[in-house]
N, C-alpha and C positions, 0 to 999 in steps of 0.2 A: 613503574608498574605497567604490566603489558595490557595492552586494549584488548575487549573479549566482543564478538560480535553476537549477532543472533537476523535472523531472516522470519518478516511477517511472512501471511498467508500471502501476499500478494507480491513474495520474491523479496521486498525493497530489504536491505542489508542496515542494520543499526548498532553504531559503535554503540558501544557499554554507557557512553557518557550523553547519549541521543541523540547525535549526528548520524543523519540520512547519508549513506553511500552511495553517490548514484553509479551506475555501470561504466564505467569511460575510462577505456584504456590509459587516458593521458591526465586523468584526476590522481592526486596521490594518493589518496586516503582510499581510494579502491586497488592503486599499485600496493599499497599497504594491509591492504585484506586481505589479496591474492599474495602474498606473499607470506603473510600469518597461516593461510590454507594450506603451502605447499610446507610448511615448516610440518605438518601434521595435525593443526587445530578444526576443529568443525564446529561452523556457526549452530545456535541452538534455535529453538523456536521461539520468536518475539513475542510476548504478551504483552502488549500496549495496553491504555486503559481499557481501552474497548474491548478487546479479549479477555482480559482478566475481569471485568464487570459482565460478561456474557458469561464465563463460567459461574462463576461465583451467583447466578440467577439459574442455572443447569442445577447448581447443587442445594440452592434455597426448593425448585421448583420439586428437585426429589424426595429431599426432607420434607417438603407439607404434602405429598404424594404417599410418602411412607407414614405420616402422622393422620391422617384417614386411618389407617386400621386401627389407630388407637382409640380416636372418637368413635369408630362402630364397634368397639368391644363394650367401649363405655355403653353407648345405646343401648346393643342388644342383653346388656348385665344391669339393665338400671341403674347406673352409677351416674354420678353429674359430675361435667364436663371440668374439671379444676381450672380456675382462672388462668396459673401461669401455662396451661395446656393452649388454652385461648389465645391468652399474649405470645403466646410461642409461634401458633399457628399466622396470627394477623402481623407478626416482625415477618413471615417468611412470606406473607401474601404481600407485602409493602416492599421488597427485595424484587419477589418477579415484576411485579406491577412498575417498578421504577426504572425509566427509560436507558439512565446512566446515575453513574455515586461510583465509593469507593471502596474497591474491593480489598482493599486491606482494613478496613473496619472490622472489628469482634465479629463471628457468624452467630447467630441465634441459639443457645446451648439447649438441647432438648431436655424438654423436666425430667423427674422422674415419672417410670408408669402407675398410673393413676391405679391405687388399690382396688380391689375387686373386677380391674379390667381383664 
């Protein structure tokens, strides 16, 4: 099976299997990277945990950003707020608020909109 790379934000090169490449001419495993490049492959962009838990809180923080117009349709309709709107909302405040986790966990499924909103 051929080895696939990928390059963090900060350059460092990472084989498919999580061995760090470092730059050195006379390491093989980066003679072997440069030589997967020159065959025509291009490293992709690394999502480490940290990046992919940094995203994965981008798209929590948009989803309870976008769920605000929902509670103010509810207010300004007198409607009351339905529970799983609630629990939807405090899954996606518990996402940003959290430092690090794992971004391959379920995302928070948005309810349906609440009648009369």
């Amino acid at each position: 099976m051929a080895m696939k790379y990928s390059i963090n934000q900060a350059g460092v090169i990472v084989r498919d299997d999580g061995a760090i490449i470092p730059v050195d001419s006379q390491n093989t495993d980066y003679i072997e990277y440069l030589a997967w490049c020159a065959s025509g492959n291009t490293a992709i962009p690394y999502a480490g945990p940290d990046e992919a838990w940094s995203q994965y809180q981008i798209d929590a923080k948009t989803s309870l950003d976008l769920s605000d117009v929902t509670i103010m349709r509810c207010i300004e309709n007198n409607v009351t707020v339905p529970q799983e709107w609630k629990d939807y909302r405090k899954a996606l405040r518990l996402i940003v608020s959290t430092v690090s986790g794992d971004a391959s966990q379920a995302f928070p499924v948005r309810p349906e909109y609440p009648e009369g909103s």
